[in-house]
C-alpha distance (Angstrom), angle and dihedral (degrees) to the residues before:
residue distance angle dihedral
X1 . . .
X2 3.66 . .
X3 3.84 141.2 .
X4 3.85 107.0 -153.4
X5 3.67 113.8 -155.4
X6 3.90 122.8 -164.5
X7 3.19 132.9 -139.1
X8 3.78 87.1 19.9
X9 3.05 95.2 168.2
X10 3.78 109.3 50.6
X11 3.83 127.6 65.5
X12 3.69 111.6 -58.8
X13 3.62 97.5 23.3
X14 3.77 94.5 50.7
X15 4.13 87.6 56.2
X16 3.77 91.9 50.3
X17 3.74 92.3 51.4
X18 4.05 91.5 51.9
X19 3.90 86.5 38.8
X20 4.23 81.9 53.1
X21 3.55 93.9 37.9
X22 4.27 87.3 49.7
X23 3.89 86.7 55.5
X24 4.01 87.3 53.6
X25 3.90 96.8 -109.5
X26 4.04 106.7 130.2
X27 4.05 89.7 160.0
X28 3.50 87.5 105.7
X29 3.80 124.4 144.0
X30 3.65 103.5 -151.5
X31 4.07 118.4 -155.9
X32 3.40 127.1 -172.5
X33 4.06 151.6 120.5
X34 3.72 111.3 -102.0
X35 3.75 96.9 176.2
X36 3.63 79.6 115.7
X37 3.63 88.4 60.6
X38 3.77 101.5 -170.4
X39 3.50 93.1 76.0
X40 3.62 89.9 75.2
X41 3.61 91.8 88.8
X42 3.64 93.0 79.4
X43 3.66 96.0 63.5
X44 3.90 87.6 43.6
X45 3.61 100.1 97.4
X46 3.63 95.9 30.8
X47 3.66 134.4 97.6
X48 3.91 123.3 -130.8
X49 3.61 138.9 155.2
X50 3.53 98.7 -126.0
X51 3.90 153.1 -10.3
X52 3.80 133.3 -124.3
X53 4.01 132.3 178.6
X54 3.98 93.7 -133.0
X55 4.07 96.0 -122.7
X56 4.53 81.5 53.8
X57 3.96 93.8 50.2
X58 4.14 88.3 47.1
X59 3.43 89.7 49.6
X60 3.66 96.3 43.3
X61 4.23 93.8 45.2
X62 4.05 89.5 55.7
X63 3.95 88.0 51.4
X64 3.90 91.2 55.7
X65 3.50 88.9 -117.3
X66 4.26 95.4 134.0
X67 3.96 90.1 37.3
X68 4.14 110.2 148.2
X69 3.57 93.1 0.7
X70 3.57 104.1 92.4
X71 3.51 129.4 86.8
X72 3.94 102.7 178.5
X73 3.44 146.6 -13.0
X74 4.28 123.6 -127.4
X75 3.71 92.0 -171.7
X76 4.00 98.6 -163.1
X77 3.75 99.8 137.1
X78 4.36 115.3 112.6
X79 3.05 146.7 144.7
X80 4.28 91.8 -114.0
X81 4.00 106.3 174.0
X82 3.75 101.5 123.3
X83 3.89 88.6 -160.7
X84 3.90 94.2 61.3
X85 3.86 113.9 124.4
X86 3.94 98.9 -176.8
X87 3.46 96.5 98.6
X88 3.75 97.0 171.4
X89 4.27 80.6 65.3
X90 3.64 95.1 44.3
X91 3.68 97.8 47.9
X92 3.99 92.0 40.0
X93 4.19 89.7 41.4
X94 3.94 93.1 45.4
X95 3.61 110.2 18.5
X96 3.69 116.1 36.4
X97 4.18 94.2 33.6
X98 3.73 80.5 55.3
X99 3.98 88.9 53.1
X100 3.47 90.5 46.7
X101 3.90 97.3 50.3
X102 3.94 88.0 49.4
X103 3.59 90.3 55.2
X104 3.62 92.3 57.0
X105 3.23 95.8 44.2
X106 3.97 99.2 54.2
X107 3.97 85.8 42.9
X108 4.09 86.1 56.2
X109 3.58 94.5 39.0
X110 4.07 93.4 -125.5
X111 3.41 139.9 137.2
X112 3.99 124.0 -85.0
X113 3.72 119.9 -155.5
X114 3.85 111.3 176.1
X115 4.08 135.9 177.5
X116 3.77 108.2 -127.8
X117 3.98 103.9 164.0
X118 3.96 144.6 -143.1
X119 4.30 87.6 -88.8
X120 3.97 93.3 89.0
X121 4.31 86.6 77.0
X122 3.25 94.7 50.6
X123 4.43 110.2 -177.1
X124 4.15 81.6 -17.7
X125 3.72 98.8 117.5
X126 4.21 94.2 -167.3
X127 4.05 83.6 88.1
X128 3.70 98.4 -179.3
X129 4.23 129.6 131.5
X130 4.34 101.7 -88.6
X131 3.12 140.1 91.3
X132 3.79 102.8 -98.8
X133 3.49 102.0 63.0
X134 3.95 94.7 53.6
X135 3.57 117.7 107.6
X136 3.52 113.9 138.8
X137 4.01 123.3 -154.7
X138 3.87 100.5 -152.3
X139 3.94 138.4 22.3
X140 3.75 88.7 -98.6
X141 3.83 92.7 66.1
X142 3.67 85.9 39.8
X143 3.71 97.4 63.2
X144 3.89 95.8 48.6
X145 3.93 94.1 48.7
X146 3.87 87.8 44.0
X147 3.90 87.7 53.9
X148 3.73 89.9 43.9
X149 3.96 95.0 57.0
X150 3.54 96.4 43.0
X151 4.30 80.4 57.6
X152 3.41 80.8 51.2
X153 3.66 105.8 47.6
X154 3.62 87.2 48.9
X155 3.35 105.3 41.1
X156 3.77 105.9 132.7
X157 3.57 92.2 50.2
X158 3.86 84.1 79.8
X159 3.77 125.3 116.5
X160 3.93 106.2 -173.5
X161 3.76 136.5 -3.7
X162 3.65 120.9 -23.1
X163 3.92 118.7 -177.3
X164 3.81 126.7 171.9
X165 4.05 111.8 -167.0
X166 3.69 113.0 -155.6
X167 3.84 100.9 -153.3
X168 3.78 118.5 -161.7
X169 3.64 125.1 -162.1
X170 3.55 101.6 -22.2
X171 4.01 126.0 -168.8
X172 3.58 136.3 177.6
X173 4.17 161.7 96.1
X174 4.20 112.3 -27.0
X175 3.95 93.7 32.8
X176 3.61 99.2 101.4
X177 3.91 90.4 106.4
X178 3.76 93.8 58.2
X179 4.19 86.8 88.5
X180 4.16 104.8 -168.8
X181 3.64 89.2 -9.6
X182 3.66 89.1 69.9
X183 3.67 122.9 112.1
X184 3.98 111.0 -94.9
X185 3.91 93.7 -111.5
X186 3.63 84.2 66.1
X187 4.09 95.8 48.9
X188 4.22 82.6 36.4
X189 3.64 88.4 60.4
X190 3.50 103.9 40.9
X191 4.15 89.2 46.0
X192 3.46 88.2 51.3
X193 3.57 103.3 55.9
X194 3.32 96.8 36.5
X195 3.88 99.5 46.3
X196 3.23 105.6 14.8
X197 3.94 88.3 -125.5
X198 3.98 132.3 76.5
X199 3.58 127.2 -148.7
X200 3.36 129.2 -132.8
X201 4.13 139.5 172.6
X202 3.72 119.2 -85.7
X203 3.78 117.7 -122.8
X204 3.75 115.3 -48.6
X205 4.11 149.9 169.0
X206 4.45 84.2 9.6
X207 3.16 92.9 -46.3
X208 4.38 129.5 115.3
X209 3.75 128.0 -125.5
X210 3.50 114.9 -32.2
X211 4.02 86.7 -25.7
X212 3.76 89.3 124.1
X213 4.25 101.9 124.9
X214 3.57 127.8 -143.6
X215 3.99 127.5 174.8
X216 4.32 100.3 -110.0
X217 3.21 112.3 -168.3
X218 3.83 131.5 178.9
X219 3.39 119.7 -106.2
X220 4.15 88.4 -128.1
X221 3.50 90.6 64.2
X222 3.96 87.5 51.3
X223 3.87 85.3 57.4
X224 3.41 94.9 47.0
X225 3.95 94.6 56.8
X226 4.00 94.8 51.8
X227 3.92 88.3 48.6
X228 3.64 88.4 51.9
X229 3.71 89.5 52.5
X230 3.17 96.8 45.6
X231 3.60 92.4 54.1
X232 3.88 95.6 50.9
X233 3.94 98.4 47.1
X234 3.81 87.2 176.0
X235 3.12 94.5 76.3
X236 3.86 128.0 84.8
X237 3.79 139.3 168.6
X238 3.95 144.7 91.1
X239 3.50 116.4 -70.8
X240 3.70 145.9 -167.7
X241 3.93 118.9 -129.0
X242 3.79 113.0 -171.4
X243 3.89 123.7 108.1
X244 4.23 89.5 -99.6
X245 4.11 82.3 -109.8
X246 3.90 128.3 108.3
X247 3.64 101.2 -156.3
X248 4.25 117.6 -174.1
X249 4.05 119.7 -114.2
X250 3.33 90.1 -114.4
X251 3.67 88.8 59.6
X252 3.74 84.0 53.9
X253 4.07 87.2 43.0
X254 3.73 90.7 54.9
X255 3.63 99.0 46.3
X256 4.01 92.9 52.4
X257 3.82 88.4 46.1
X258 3.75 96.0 44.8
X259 3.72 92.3 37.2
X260 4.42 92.7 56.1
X261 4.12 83.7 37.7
X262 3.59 97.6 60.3
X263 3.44 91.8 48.2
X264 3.52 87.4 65.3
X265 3.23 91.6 49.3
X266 4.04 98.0 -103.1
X267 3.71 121.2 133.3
X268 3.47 123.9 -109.2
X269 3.70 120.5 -97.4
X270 3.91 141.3 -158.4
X271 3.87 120.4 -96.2
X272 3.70 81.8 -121.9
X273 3.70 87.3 65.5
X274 3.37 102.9 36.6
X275 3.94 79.3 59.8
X276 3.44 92.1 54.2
X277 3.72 97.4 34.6
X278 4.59 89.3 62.9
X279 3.59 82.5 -112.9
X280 4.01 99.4 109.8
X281 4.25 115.9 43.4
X282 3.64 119.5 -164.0
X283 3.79 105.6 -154.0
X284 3.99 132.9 -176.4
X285 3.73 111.6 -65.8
X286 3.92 103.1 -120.8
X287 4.00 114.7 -94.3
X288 4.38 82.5 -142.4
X289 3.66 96.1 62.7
X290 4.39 91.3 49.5
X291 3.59 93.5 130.3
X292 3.62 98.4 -3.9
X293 4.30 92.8 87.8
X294 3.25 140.4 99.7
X295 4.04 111.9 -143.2
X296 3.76 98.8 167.8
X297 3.74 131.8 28.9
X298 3.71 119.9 150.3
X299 3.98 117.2 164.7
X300 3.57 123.7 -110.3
X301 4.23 99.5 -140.7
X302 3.45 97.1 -178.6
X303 4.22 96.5 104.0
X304 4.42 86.2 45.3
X305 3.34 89.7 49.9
X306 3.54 97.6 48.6
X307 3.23 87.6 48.8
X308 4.00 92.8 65.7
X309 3.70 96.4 -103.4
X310 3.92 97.4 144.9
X311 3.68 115.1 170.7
X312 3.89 130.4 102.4
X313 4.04 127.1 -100.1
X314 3.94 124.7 -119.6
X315 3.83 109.1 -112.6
X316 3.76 120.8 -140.0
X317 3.72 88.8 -108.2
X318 3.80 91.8 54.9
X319 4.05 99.2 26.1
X320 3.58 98.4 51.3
X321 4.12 92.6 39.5
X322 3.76 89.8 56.1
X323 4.15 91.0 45.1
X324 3.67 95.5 55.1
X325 3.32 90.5 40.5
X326 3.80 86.9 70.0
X327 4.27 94.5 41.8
X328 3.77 76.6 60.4
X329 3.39 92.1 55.3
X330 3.87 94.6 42.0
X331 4.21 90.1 45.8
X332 3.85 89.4 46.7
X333 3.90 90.6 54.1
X334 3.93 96.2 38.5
X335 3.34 87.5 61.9
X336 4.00 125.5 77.7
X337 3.73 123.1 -122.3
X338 3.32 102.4 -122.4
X339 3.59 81.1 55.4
X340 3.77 97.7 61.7
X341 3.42 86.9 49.2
């Protein structure tokens, strides 16, 4: 038996197959698009069973052809740039392969564990799992709360597990083909060691200088939620995944800055003097995202917890000190030793 993860090969899906592959399970049917084909990279030094373009493996599950040979299903795989306006791809890419994937699964009797995502409240700041606090900003968050109600409105049609993770801003290793859509400890990181300097958003939506507050959470406490499901296939539901915190981007900015200074052997330093040091820009905040932007999630754990889900959540501070701590790494090896000398 398999599990088949999608989008194996992009950010999330890539972790769960090395957190799979760490447990010893390398029957793994991996599904994905690699028309962009650097993403490949993150299935390079992985082990899997199998590989599938994602229109193939649909076609393929509809003709019977993966019938009694699949264990569970890590549904990761989207279409996740907020600032698409093709609907007709969004909703085909995110709802309806969704529908299609629950189909099989009730058919085969096997689990379903699927990314919906933070988008579906929109600038409502109540972010917990019903209907009232949904109001998405963009056709992204659309088609993940449209594929959440139909789960809902169909609910006892179900024949084993069903979870729906609603990830908020999530940040982490094998991202670094996600270009703009990348999380902003990625851009942070790169602006920072290449300038010196990162940018952020000047005061917005009430709020000061780059004070606007998301929920960031790392990407291996993403992984660690789907494993748990996956290990308790009694339980279903739709459930937030963020570390119940809204931290600012600057706290994000001053980790990434702090986090590359130390290892230079620098001490850390307030955002206030970061500020004052050149080392933090506040620049315009975009006339295109005016009522298009998120300045406050937080998640509401109550329904996870419940749920039995009992370990701790990365903070920015420790999150985004152990990422960079790895682009470090990555930079340090990129880069020949004669180089460095």
């Amino acid at each position: 038996m398999h599990i088949v993860v999608t989008g194996a090969a992009g950010f999330i899906g890539s972790n769960l197959v090395r957190a799979l592959n760490d447990r010893g399970v390398a029957r793994i049917i991996a599904v994905d698009d690699l028309e962009q084909g650097d993403k490949f990279v993150n299935l390079a030094d992985r082990e899997i069973s199998d590989y599938f373009d994602k229109d193939e493996f649909a076609r393929l599950l509809e003709q019977g052809k993966f019938a009694g040979q699949v264990r569970a299903v890590l549904h990761q795989g989207a279409c996740s740039d907020t600032t698409e306006r093709n609907g007709r791809y969004m909703l085909d890419t995110n709802y309806r392969y969704s529908v299609r994937l629950l189909e099989f699964c009730r058919a085969e009797r096997v689990p379903l564990i699927y990314a919906s995502s933070a988008a579906v409240y929109g600038s409502n700041t109540h972010c917990r799992e019903s209907g009232e606090c949904e109001a998405p900003l963009n056709v992204y968050g659309y088609s993940k709360m449209l594929f959440d109600r139909y789960l809902r409105s169909r609910w006892e049609e179900q024949t084993a597990q069903v979870v729906g993770l609603r990830y908020f801003n999530v940040y982490g290793t094998r991202e670094q083909h996600k270009g703009r859509m990348a999380s902003v400890a990625w851009h942070f990181f790169n602006q920072c060691v290449a300038h010196g300097q990162v940018r952020l958003f000047e005061g917005s939506h009430g709020y000061g200088d780059g004070e606007q507050r998301r929920d960031f959470v790392s990407v291996e406490d993403c992984v660690k939620v789907n494993l748990y499901f996956l290990d308790h296939p009694e339980v279903s539901g739709i459930f937030n995944v963020g570390t119940g915190r809204a931290q600012s981007f600057n706290d994000v900015a001053a980790a990434v800055i702090n986090s590359v200074a130390a290892a230079r052997g620098q001490a850390p330093r307030t955002i206030a003097e970061l500020v004052s040091a050149g080392c933090v820009e506040y620049i315009p905040f975009p006339v295109d995202l005016r009522g298009k932007y998120q300045a406050f999630t937080q998640a509401d754990l109550s329904a996870l917890r419940a749920a039995g889900y009992p370990e701790s959540f990365l903070s920015v501070e420790e999150g985004v000190k152990r990422y960079c701590s790895r682009l470090l790494a990555d930079l340090h090896e990129a880069v020949p030793s004669a180089a460095r000398s």
